[in-house]
DRENVEXVO-169726 format. One record per residue: residue in three letters; x, y, z of N, C-alpha, C in turn. Coordinates in steps of 0.05 Angstrom, whole numbers, padded with zeros to 5 digits, always signed. Layout:
alaXYZXYZXYZ;...
//
This chain:
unk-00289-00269-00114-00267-00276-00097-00243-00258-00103;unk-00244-00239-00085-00218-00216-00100-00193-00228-00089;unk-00175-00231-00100-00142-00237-00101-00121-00217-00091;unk-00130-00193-00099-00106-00171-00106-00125-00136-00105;unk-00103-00123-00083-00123-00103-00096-00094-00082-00084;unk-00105-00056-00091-00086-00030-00091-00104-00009-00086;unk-00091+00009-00080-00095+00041-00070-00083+00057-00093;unk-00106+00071-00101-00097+00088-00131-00088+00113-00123;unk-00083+00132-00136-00066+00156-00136-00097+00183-00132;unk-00118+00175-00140-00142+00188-00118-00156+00183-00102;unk-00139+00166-00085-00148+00165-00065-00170+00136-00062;unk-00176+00121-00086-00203+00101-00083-00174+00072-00082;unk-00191+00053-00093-00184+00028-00086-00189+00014-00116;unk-00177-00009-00124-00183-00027-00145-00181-00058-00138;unk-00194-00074-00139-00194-00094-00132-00192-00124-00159;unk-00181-00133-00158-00191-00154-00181-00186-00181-00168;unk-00197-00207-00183-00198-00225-00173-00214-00247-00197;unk-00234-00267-00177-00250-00290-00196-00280-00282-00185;unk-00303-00289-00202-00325-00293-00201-00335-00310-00214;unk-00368-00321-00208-00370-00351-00226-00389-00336-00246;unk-00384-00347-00267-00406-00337-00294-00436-00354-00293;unk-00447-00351-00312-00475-00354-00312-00472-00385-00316;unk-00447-00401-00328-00444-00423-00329-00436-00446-00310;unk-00422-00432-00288-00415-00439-00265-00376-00435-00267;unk-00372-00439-00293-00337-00435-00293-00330-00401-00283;unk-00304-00396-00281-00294-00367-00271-00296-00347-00297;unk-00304-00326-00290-00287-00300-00288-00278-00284-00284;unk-00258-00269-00296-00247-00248-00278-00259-00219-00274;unk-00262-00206-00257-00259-00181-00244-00253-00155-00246;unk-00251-00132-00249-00242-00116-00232-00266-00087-00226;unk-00252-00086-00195-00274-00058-00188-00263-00046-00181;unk-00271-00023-00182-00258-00001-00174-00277+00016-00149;unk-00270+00029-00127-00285+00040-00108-00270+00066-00095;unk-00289+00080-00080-00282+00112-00075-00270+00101-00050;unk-00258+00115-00036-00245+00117-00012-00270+00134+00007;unk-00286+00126+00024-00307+00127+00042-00296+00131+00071;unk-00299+00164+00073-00282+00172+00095-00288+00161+00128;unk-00277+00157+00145-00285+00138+00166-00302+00111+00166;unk-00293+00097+00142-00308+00076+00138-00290+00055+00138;unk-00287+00037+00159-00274+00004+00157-00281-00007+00132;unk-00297-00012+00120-00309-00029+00103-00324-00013+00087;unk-00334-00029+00065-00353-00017+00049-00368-00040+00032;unk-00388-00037+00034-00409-00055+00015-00421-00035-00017;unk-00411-00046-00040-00422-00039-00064-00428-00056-00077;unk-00462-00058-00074-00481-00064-00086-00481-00064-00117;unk-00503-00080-00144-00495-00073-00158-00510-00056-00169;unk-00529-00031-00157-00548-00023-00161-00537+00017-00142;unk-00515+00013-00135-00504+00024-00116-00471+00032-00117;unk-00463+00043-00142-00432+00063-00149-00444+00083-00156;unk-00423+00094-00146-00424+00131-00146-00399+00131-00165;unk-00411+00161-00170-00380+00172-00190-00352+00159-00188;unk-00344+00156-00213-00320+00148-00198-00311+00122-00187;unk-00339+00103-00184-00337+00070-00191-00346+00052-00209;unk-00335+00037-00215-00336+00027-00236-00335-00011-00231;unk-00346-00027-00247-00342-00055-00244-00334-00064-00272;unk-00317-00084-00284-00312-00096-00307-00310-00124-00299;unk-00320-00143-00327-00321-00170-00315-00300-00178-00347;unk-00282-00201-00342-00264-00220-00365-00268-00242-00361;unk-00277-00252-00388-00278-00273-00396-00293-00282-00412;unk-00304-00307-00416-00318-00321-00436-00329-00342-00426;unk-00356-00337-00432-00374-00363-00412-00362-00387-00417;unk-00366-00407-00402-00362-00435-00392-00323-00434-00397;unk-00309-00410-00401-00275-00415-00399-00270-00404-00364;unk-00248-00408-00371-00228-00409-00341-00217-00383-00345;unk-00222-00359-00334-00219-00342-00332-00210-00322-00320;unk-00198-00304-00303-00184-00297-00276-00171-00279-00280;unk-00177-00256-00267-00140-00237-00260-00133-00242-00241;unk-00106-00232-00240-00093-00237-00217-00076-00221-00198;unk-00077-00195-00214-00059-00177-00205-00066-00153-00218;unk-00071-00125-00208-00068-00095-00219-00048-00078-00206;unk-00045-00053-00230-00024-00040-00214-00029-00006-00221;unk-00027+00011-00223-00019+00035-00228+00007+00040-00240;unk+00008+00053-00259+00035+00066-00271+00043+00087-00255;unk+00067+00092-00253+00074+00121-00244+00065+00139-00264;unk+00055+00133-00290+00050+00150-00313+00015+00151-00304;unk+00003+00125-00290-00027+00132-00281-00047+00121-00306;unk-00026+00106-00310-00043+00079-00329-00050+00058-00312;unk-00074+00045-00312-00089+00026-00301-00082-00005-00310;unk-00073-00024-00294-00066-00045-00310-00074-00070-00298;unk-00096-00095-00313-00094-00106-00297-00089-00135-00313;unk-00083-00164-00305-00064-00179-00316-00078-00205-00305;unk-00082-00232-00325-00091-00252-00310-00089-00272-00327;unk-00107-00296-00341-00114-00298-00355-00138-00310-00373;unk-00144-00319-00396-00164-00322-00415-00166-00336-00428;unk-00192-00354-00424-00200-00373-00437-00201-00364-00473;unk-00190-00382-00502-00198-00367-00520-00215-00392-00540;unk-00227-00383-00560-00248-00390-00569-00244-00421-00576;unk-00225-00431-00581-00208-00461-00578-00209-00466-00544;unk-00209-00447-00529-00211-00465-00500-00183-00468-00486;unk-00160-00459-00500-00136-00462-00495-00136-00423-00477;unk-00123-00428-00453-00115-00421-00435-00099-00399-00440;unk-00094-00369-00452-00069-00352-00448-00075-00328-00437;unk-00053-00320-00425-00037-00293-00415-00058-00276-00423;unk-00066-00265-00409-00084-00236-00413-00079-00212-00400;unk-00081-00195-00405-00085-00165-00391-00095-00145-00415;unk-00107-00119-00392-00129-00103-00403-00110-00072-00383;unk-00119-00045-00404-00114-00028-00388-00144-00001-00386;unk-00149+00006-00371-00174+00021-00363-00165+00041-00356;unk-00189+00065-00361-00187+00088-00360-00194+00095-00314;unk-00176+00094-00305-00190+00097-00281-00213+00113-00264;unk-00223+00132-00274-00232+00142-00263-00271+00127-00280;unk-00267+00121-00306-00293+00113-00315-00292+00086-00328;unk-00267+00070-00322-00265+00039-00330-00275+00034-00354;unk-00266+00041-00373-00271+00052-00400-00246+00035-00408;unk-00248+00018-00426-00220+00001-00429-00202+00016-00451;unk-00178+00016-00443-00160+00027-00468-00151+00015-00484;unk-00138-00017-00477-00140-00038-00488-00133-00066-00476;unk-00132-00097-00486-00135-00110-00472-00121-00128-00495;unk-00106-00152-00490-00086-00168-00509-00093-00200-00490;unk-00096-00220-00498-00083-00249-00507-00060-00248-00509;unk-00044-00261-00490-00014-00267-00496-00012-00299-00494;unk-00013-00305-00520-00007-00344-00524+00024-00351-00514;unk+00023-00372-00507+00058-00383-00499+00073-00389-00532;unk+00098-00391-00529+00110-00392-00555+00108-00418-00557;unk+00106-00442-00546+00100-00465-00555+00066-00467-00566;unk+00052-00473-00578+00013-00457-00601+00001-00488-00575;unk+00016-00504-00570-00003-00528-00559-00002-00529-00532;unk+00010-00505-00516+00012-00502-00488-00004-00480-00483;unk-00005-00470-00451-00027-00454-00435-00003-00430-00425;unk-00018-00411-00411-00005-00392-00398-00024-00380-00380;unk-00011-00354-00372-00018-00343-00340+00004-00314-00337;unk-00006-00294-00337+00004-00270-00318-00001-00274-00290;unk+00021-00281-00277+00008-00276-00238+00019-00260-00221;unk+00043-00236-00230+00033-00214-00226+00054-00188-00236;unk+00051-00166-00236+00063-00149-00246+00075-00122-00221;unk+00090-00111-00233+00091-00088-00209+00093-00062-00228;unk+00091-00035-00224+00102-00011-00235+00131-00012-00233;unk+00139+00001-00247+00170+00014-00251+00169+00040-00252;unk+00198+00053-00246+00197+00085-00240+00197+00095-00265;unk+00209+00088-00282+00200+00101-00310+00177+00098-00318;unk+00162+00086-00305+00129+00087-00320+00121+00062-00335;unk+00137+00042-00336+00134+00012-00351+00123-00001-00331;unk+00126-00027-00332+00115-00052-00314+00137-00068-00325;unk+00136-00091-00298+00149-00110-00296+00125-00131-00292;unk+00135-00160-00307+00117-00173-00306+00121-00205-00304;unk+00111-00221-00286+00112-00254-00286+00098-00267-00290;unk+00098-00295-00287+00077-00312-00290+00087-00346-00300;unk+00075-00358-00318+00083-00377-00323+00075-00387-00356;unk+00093-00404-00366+00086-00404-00403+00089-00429-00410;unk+00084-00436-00428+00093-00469-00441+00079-00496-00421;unk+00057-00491-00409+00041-00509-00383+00029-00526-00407;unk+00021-00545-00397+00007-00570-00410-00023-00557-00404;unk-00040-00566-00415-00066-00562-00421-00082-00580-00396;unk-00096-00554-00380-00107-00576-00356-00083-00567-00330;unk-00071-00571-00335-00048-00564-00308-00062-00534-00290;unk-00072-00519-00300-00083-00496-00285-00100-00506-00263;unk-00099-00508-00242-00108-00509-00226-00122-00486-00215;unk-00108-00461-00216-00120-00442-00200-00086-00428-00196;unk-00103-00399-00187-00084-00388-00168-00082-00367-00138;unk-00069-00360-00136-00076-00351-00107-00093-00373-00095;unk-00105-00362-00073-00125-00390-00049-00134-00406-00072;unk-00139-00397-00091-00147-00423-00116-00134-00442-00119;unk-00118-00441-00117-00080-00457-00121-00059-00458-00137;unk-00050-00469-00151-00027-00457-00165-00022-00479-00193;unk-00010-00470-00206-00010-00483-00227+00015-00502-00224;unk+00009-00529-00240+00030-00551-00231+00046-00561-00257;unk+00056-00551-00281+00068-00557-00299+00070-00519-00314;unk+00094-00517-00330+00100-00495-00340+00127-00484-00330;unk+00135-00466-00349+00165-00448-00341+00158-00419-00330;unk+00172-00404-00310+00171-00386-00313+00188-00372-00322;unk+00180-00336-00316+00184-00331-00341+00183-00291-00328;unk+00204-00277-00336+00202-00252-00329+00204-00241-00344;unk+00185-00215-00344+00193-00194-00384+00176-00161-00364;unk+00195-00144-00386+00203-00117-00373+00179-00110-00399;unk+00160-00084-00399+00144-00078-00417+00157-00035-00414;unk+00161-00028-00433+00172-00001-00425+00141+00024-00416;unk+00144+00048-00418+00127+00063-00412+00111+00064-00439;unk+00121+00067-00455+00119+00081-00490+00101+00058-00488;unk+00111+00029-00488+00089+00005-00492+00058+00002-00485;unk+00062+00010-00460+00038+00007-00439+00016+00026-00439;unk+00032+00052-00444+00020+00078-00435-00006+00083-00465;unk-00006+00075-00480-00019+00083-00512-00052+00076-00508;unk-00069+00069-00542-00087+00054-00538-00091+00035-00547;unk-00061+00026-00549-00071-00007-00574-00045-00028-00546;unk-00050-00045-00555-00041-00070-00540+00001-00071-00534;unk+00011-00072-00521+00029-00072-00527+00038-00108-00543;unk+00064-00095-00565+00068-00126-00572+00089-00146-00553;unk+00107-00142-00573+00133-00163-00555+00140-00141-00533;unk+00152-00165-00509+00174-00144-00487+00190-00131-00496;unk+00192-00112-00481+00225-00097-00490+00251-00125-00481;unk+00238-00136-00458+00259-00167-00459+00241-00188-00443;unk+00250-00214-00446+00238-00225-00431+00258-00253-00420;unk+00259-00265-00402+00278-00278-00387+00264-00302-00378;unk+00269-00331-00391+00264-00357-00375+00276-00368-00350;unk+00267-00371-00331+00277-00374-00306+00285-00412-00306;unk+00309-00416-00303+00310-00450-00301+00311-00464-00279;unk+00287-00485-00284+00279-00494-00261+00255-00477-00246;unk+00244-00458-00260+00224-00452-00241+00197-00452-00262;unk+00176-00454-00234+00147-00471-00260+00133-00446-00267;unk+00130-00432-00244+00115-00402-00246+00123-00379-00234;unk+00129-00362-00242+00131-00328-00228+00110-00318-00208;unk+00113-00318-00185+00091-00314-00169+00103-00275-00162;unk+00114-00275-00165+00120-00237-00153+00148-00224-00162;unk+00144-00202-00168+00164-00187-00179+00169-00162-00170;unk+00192-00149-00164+00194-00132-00157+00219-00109-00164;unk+00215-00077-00168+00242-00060-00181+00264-00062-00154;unk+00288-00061-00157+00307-00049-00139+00306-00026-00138;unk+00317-00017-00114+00326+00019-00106+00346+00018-00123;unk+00345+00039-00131+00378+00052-00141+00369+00056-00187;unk+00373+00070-00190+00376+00073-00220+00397+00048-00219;unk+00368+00037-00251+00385+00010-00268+00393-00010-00250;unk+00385-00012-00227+00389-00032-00201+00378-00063-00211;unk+00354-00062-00230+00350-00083-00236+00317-00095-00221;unk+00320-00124-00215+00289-00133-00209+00294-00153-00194;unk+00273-00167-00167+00279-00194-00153+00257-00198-00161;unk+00255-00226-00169+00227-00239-00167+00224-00262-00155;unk+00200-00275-00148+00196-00291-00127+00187-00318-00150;unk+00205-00345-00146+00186-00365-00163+00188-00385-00158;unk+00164-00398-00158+00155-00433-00150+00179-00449-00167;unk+00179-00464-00148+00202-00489-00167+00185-00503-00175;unk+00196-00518-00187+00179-00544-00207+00169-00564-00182;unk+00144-00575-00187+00127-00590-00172+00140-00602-00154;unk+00140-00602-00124+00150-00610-00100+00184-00602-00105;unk+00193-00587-00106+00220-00575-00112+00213-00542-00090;unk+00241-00537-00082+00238-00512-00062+00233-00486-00089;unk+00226-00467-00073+00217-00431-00085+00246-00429-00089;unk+00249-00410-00108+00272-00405-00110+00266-00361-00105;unk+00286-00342-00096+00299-00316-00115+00321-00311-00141;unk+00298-00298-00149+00317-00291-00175+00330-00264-00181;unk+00354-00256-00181+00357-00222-00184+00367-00225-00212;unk+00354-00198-00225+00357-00195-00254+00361-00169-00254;unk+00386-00165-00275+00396-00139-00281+00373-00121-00288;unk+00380-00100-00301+00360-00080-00309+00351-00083-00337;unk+00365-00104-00351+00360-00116-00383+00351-00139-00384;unk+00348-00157-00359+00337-00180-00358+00354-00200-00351;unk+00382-00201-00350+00396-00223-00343+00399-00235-00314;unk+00412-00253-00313+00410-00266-00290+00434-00262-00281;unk+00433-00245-00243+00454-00237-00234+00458-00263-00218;unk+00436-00280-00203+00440-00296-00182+00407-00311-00167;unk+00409-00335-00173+00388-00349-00173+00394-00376-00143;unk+00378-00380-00118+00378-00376-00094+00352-00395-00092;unk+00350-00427-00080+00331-00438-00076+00333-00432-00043;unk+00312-00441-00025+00303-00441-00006+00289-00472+00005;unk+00304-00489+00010+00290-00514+00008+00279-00506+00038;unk+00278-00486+00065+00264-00490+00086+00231-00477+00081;unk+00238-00463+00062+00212-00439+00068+00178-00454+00054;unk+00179-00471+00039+00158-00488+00037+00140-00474+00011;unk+00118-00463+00009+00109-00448-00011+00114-00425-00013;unk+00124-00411-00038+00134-00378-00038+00098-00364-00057;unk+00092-00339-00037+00078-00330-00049+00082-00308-00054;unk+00095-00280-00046+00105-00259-00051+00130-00248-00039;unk+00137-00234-00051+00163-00220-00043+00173-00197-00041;unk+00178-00179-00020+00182-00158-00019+00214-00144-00013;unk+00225-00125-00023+00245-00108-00023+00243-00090+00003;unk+00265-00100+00023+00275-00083+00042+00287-00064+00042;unk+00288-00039+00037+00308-00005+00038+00301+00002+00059;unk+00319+00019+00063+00316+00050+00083+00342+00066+00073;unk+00325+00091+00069+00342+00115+00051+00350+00114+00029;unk+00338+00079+00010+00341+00083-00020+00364+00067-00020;unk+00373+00043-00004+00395+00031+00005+00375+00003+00010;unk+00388-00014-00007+00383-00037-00005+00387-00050+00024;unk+00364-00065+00029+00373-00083+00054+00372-00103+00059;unk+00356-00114+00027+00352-00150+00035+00332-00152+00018;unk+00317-00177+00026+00291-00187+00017+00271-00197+00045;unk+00247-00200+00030+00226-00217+00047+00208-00234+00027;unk+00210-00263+00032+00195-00277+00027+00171-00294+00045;unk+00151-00297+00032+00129-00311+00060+00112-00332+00040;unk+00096-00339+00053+00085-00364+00046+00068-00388+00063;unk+00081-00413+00060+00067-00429+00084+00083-00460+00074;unk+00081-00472+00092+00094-00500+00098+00077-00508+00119;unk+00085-00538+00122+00081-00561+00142+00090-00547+00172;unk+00069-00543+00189+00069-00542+00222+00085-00570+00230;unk+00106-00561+00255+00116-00583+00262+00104-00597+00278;unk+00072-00586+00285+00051-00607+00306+00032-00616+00279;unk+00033-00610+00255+00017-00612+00234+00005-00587+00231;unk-00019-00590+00215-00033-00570+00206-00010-00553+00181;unk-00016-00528+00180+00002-00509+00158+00013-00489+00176;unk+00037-00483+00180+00050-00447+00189+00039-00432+00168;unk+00046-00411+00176+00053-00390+00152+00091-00385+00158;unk+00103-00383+00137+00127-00377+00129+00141-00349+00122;unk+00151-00345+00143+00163-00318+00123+00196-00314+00128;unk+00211-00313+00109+00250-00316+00109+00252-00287+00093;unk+00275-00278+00124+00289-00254+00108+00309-00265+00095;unk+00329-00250+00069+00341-00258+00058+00363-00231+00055;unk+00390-00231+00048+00413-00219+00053+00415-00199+00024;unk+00422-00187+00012+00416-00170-00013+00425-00197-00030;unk+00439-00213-00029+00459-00231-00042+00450-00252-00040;unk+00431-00257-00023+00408-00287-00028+00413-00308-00006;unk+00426-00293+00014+00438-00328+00036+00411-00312+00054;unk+00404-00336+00071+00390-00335+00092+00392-00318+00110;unk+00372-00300+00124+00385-00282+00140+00377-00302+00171;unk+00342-00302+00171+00329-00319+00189+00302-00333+00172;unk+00293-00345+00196+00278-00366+00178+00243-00371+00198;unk+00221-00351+00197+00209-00358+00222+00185-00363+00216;unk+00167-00386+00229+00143-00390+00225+00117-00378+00242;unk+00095-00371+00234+00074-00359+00248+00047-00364+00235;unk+00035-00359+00272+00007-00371+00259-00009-00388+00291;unk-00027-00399+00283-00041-00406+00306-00048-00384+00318;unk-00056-00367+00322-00063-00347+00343-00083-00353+00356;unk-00078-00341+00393-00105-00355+00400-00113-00323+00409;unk-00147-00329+00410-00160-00304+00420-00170-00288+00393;unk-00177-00260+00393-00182-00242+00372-00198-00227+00382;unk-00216-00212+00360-00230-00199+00364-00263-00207+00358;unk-00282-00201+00362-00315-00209+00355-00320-00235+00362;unk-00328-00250+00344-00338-00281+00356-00308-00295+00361;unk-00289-00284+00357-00263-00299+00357-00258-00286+00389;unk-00268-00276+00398-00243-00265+00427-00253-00297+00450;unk-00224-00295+00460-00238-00319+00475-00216-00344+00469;unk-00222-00345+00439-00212-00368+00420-00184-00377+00444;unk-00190-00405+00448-00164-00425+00450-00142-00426+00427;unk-00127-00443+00440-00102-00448+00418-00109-00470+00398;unk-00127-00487+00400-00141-00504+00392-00123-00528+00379;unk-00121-00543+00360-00109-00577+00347-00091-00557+00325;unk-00059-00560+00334-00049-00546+00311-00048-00569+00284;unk-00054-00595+00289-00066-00606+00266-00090-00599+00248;unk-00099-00578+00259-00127-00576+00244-00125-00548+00238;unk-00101-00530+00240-00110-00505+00243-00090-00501+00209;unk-00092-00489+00198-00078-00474+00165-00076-00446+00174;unk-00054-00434+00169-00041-00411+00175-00028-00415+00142;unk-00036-00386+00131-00023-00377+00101-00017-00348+00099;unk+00012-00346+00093+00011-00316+00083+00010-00308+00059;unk-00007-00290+00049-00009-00286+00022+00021-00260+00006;unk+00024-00239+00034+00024-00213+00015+00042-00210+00036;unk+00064-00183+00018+00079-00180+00040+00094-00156+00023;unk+00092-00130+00036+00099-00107+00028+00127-00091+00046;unk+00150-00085+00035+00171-00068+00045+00153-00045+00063;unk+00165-00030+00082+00155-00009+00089+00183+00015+00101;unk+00179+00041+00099+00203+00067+00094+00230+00053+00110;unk+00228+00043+00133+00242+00045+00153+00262+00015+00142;unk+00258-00005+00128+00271-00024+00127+00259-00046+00135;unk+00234-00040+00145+00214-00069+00157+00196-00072+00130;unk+00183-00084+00146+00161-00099+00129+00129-00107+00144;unk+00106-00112+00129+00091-00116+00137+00079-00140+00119;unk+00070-00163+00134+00055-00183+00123+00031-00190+00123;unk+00019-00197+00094-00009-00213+00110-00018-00244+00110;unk-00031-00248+00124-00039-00276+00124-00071-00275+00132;unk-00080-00300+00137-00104-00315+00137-00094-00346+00161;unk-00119-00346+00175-00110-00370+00198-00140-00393+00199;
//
């Protein structure tokens, strides 16, 4: 079940996500694939990579296992982040970094929460222009509270939690240790997305779940980790990612998306622009589509009680827009 995937710097693809082990519990993923010229799709078999692809599996039979997010360095370090069941069965923070071209691991770390009798979770990271990563997730969870993440679902007890990792850290072949900083978010359960500002030393927004039935909140954080200005959203309903609006290297806002309660029932999908400074810009729901393409053309509008509309992902693009995705 892939989660997350990216477009690498030759041109192929990386994907990571969950798979079930020989036990029936998860683990995690990642593949890597060539870029297949005029090809929509691609099917890789496991009897069937070419140069240049690669498969890795995390975890530990019968644990709960999972990535959740990869990224590329601007330095062209491979990174991918989730987490790991450990030999006690207790739940932490994981990530691994691979050689991309032959998935050859460079190294791979356990990150326990600072409380020894609580769980954790990386859920997701982004590159930075200096060549570090930025990174979220959630720490200090009660044991069992993991539910899942992404379409899996989300975790329902824990703090989140933002920490900056430099280039020097990341880039080597041993594990990096502590953050260069790291920042508790109050009032929020988990870090679902993170993202750099334009501008040198601009700083970071990240996207995070409030504490159980409590609104998503934004968070903007300096370029050291502090807290410039923290922004709930009680209309927008579940926050799943968040993207940074520019054009010309000029801030323009934010985008958040997600999903809430349809006002005929069923689920919208959600998505709120937001002002560089965190007030509402607009607020609009989408979803239901009728018609499509293949066995779908045709399609009615059908029981918006029955229908779930979710957006998962949602990326800035040059001009100051944005592009979203969802699932209906």
């Amino acid at each position: 079940h892939p989660v997350h995937g990216i477009q690498t710097s030759d041109g192929g693809y990386v994907l990571v996500g969950k798979s079930a082990d020989a036990s029936g519990a998860t683990d995690g993923f990642v593949l890597k694939v060539k870029a297949r010229p005029g090809a929509m799709n691609a099917w890789v078999g496991p009897d069937s990579f070419q140069s240049g692809e690669w498969a890795q599996s995390v975890g530990t039979r019968g644990g709960l296992d999972g990535m959740n997010n990869v990224v590329e360095t601007t330095n062209g370090v491979l990174i991918g982040a989730g987490f790991q069941a450990a030999n006690n069965g207790k739940v932490h923070r994981y990530w691994a970094s691979y050689d991309l071209q032959t998935g050859t691991k460079r190294w791979e770390a356990q990150v326990p929460s600072p409380q020894s009798n609580k769980i954790s979770a990386f859920e997701s990271l982004s590159p930075t222009r200096d060549g570090g990563v930025i990174v979220t997730g959630v720490l200090n969870a009660a044991p069992g509270s993991f539910e899942g993440f992404k379409s899996y679902g989300n975790p329902v007890d824990g703090q989140a939690f933002v920490a900056y990792y430099s280039a020097e850290q990341v880039s080597g072949t041993s594990a990096p240790g502590a953050p260069t900083w790291q920042t508790l978010i109050p009032n929020g359960m988990s870090g679902k997305s993170v993202r750099e500002l334009p501008g040198d030393g601009a700083g970071f927004i990240a996207g995070v779940a409030g504490m159980e039935g409590e609104a998503p909140y934004l968070v903007r954080l300096s370029a050291t980790g502090a807290i410039e200005w923290q922004q709930a959203y009680d209309n927008h309903g579940e926050l799943t990612d968040v993207a940074v609006l520019s054009e010309n290297g000029t801030l323009q806002g934010f985008v958040i998306v997600g999903h809430t309660g349809g006002p005929a029932g069923g689920i919208d999908g959600s998505i709120t622009k937001v002002s560089p400074t965190g007030t509402v810009v607009w607020e609009s729901l989408v979803g239901n589509p009728v018609g499509g393409t293949g066995p779908f053309a045709g399609l009615g509008a059908g029981n918006p009680q029955l229908i779930f509309d979710e957006c998962w992902g949602v990326q800035g693009t040059i001009d100051g827009g944005a592009i979203v995705g969802c699932g209906t």
